[in-house]
C-alpha positions as a Python dict, from the first residue, in 0.01 Angstrom:
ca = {
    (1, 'X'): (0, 0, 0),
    (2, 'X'): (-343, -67, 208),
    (3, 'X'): (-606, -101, -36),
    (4, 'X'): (-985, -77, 156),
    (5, 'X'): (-1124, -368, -23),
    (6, 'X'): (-1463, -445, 144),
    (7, 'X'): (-1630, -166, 34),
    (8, 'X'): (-2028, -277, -57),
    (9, 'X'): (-2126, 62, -70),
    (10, 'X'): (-1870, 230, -234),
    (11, 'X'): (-1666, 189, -555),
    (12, 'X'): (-1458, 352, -775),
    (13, 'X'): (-1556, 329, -1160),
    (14, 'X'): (-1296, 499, -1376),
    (15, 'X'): (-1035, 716, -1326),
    (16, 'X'): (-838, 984, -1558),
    (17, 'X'): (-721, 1314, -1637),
    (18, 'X'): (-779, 1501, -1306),
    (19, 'X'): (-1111, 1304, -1198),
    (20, 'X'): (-1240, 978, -1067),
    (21, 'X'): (-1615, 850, -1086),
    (22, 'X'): (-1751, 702, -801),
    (23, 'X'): (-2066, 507, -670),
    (24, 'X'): (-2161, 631, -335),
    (25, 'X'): (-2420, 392, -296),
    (26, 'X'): (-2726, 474, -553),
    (27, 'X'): (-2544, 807, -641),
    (28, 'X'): (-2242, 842, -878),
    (29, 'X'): (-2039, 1146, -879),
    (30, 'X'): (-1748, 1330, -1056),
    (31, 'X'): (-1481, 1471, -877),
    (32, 'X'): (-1159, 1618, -905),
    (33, 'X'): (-862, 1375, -759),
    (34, 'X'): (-531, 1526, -772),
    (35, 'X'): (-332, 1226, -797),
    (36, 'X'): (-499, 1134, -1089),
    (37, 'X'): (-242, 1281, -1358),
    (38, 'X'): (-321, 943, -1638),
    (39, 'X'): (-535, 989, -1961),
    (40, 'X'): (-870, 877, -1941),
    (41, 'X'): (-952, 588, -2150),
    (42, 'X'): (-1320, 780, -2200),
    (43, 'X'): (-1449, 1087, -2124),
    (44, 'X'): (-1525, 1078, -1803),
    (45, 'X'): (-1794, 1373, -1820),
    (46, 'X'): (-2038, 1148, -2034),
    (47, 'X'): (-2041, 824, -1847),
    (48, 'X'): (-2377, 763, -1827),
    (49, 'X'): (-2532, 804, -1491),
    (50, 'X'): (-2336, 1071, -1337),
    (51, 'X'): (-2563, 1267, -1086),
    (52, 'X'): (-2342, 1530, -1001),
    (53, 'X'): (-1970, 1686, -1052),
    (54, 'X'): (-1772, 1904, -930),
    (55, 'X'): (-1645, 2176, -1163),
    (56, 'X'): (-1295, 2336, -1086),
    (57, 'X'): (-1291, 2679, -1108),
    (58, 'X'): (-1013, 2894, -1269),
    (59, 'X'): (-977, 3135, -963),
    (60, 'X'): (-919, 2852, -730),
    (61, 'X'): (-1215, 2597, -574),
    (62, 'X'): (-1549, 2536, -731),
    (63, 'X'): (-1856, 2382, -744),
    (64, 'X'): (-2083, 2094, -758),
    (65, 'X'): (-2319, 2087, -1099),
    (66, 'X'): (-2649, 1876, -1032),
    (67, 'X'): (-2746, 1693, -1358),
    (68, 'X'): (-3003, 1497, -1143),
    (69, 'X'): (-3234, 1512, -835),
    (70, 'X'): (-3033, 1410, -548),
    (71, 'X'): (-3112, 1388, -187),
    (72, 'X'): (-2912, 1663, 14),
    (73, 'X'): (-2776, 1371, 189),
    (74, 'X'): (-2823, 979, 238),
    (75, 'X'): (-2640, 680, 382),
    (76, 'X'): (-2403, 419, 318),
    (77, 'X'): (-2308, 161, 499),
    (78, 'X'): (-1911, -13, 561),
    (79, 'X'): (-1993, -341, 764),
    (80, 'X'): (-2120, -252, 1082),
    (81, 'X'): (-2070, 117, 1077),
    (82, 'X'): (-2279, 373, 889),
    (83, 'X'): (-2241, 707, 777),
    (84, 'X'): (-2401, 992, 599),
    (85, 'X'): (-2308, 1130, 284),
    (86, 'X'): (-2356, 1496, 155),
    (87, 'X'): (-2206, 1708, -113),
    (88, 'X'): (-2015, 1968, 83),
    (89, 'X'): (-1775, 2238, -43),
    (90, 'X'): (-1408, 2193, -191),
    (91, 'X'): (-1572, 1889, -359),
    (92, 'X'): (-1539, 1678, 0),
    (93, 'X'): (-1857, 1391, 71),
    (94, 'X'): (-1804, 1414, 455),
    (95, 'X'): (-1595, 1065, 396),
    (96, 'X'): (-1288, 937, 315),
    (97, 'X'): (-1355, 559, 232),
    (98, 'X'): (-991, 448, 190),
    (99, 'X'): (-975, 492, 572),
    (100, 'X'): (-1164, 176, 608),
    (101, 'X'): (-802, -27, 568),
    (102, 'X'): (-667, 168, 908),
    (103, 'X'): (-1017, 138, 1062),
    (104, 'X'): (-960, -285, 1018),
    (105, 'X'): (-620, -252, 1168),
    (106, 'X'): (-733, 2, 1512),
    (107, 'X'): (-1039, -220, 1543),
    (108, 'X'): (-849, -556, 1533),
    (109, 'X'): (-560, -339, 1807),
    (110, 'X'): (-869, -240, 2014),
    (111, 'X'): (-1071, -599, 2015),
    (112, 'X'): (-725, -753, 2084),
    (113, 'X'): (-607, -580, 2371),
    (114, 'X'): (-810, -732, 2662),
    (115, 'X'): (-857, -456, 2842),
    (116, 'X'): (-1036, -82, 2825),
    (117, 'X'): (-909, 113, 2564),
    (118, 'X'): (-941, 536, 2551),
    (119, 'X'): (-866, 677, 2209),
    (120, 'X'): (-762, 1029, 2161),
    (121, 'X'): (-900, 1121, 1803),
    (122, 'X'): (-753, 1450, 1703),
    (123, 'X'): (-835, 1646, 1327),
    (124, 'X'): (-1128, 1438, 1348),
    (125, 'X'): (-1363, 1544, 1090),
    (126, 'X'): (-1660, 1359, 1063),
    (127, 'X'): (-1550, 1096, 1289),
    (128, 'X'): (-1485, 743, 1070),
    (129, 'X'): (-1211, 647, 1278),
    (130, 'X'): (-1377, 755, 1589),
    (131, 'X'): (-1698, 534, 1499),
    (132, 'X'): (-1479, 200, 1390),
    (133, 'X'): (-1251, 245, 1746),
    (134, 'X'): (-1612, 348, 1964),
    (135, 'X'): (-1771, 27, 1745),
    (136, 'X'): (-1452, -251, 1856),
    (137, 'X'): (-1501, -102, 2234),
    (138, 'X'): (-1298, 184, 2311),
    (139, 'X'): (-1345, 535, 2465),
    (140, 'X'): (-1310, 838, 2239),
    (141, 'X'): (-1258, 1160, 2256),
    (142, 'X'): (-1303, 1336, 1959),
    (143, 'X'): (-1155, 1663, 1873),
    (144, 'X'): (-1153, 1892, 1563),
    (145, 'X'): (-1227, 2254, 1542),
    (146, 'X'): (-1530, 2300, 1286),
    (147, 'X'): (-1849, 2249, 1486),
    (148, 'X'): (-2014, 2103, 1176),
    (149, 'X'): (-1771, 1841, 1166),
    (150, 'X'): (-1838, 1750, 1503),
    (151, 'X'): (-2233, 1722, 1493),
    (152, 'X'): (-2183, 1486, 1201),
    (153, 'X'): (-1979, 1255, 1397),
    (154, 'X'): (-2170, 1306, 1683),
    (155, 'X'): (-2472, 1161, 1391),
    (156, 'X'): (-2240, 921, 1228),
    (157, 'X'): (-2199, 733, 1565),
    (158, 'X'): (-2525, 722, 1633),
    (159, 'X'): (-2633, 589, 1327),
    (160, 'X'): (-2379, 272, 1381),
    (161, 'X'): (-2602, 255, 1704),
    (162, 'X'): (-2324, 395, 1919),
    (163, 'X'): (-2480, 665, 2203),
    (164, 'X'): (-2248, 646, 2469),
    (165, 'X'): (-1833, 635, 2498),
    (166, 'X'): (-1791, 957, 2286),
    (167, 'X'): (-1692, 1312, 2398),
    (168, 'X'): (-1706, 1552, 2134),
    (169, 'X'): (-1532, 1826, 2127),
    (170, 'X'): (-1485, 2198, 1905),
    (171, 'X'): (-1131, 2290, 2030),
    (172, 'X'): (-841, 2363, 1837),
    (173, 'X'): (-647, 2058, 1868),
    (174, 'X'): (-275, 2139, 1986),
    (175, 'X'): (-438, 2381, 2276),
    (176, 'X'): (-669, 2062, 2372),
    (177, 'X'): (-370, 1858, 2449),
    (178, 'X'): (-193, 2103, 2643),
    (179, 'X'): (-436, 2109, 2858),
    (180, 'X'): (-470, 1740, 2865),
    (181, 'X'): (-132, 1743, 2983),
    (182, 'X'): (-183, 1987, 3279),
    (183, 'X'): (-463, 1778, 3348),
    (184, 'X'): (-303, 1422, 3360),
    (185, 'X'): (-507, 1309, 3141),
    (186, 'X'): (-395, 1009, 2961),
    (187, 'X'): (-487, 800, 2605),
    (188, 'X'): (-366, 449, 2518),
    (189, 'X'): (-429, 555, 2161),
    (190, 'X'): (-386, 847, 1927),
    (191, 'X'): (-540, 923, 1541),
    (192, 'X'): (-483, 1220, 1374),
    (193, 'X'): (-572, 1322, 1095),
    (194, 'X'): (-427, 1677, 1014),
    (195, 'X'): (-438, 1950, 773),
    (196, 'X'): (-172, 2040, 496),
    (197, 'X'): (-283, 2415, 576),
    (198, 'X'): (-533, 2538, 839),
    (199, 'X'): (-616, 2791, 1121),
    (200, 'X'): (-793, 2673, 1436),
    (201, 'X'): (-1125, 2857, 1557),
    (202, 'X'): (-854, 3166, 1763),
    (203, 'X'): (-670, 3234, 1419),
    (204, 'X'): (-410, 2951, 1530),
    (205, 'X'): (-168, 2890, 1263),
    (206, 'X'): (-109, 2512, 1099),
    (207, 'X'): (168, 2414, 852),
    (208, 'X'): (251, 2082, 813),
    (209, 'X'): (595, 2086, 716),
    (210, 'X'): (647, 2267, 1041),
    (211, 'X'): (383, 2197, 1264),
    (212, 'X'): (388, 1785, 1226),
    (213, 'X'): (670, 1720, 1416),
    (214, 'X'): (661, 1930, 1750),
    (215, 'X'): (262, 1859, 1766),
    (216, 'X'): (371, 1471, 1749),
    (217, 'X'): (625, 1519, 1990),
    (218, 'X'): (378, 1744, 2189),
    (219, 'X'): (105, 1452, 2152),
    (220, 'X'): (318, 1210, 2305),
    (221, 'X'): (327, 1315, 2617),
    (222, 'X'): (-35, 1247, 2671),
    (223, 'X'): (27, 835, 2629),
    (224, 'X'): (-94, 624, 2894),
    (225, 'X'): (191, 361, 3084),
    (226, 'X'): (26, 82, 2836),
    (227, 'X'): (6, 238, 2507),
    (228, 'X'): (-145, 62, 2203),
    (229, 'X'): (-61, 240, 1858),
    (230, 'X'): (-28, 627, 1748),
    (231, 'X'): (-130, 678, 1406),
    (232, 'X'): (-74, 953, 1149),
    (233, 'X'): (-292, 1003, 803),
    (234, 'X'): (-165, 1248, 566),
    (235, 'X'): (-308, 1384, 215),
    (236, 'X'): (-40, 1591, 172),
    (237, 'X'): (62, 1560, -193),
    (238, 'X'): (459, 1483, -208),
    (239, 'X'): (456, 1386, 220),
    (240, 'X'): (624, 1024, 159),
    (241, 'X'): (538, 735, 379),
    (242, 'X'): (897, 727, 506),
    (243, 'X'): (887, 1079, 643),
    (244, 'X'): (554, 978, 888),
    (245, 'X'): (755, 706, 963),
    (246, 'X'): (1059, 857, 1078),
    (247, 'X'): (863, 1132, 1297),
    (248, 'X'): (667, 833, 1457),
    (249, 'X'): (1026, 686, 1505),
    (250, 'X'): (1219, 968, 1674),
    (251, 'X'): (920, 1060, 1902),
    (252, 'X'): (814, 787, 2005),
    (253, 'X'): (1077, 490, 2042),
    (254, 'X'): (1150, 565, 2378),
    (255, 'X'): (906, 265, 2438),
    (256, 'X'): (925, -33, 2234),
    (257, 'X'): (713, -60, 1954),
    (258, 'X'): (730, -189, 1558),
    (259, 'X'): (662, 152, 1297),
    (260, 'X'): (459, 99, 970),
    (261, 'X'): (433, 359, 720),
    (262, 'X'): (248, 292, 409),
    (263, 'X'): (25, 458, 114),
    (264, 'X'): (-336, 398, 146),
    (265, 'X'): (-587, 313, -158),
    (266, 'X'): (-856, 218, -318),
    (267, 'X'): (-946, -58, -560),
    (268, 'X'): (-1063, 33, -902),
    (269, 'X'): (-1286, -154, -1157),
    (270, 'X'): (-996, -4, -1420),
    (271, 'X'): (-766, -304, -1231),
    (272, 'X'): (-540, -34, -1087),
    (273, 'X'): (-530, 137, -747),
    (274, 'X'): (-601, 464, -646),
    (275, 'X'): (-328, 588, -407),
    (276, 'X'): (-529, 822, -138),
    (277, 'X'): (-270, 949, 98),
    (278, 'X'): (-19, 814, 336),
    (279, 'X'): (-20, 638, 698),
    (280, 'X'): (188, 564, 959),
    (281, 'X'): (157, 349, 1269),
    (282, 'X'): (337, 269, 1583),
    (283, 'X'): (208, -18, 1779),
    (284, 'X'): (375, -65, 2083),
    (285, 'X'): (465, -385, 2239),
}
């Protein structure tokens, strides 16, 4: 497992039945985690402090409960990157702070290469990875198909003093690299980051059981003569490490390269990691 261990302004407290508390800086929140199926060794709901939590509903989603003044939003800070924080729907923060271990590991890649580096950032959200690869050097395009998403990266960045090296773009990902491909465009790097479920902005249907594997393939054709890595995130519940691996594997070994799949986590003050997901990598030679 990658545990994202040099967090300042993050940390999880406690963890248990359904829920982990969390310090987002000056503001400590309640949410639902669904990997989180241990007892709680105290009821999580009256740690003192808490300034919001979200509340599962019985027909499916929910909503956040304010116990305290909050600001809409604010900032934290991960090294030399910076990033705003909000409250949004389905219990989400706009974040994902266990990406900070695969942010490391694409920074060090970039910085290492010697040479100009364009990253092709695809389910992109609120752009983390997009900021840590733009921070280490590299040209990004980013792509995802919410337009909301997109502004906040577009803030993200330039609140870690980035303004330049970034194209945003509201496209629905798989028809953006087709027409990369027509185009001859080329990336020495792809991230993605994509949905169990989701339609794009033309009613475009995702499944990831049966959409992974072509769009990798698909994705692969839009590598430059020198690629540097290809990774995959997944928050799939049940989507093992080994499977990322193995897709990585059979579409892209054509050049040689050295796969990693992994879980990614987070540290807890309870001594035990919180598992966040899986990853996999191929770094070519």
């Amino acid at each position: 497992m990658k545990i994202a261990t040099d967090w300042k302004d993050y940390k999880i407290l406690a963890t248990g039945d359904g829920y982990k508390l969390e310090r987002w800086k000056d503001v400590t929140l309640l949410r639902p985690d669904p990997q989180v199926i241990w007892a709680a060794r105290r009821d999580l709901f009256s740690y003192p402090g808490i300034d919001a939590v979200y509340r599962r509903s019985d027909r499916g989603g929910g909503a956040w409960e304010y116990r305290k003044d909050i600001p809409p939003e604010w900032e934290i800070s991960y090294k030399d990157l910076k990033f705003k924080i909000k409250p949004m729907g389905f219990k989400h923060t706009g974040l994902f702070p266990e990406q900070a271990a695969n942010w490391e590991r694409m920074r060090a890649l970039i910085e290492g290469a010697g040479r100009p580096v364009k990253v092709l950032n695809l389910f992109a959200y609120t752009g983390g990875a997009t900021v840590a690869c733009a921070k280490a050097g590299a040209e990004v395009v980013h792509v995802d198909a919410a337009k909301g998403m997109v502004e906040r990266a577009g803030e993200n960045a330039r609140l870690s003093g980035i303004y330049k090296g970034i194209r945003y773009i509201v496209d629905d990902c798989k028809k953006f690299v087709q027409r990369e491909i027509r185009r001859g465009n080329r990336y020495d790097a792809v991230i993605m980051d994509p949905p169990s479920y989701g339609r794009g902005p033309g009613g475009e249907m995702w499944k990831i059981e049966e959409s992974l594997f072509p769009f990798v393939q698909l994705c692969s054709q839009v590598l430059s003569e020198q690629p540097l890595f290809f990774l995959i995130n997944s928050y799939t519940t049940g989507l093992q490490p080994m499977v990322l691996h193995n897709i990585l594997k059979l579409c892209l070994s054509e050049r040689k390269g050295e796969t990693e799949a992994y879980e990614v986590g987070l540290p807890t003050e309870e001594g035990i990691p919180l598992p966040c997901g899986a990853g996999g990598m191929y770094i070519y030679e």
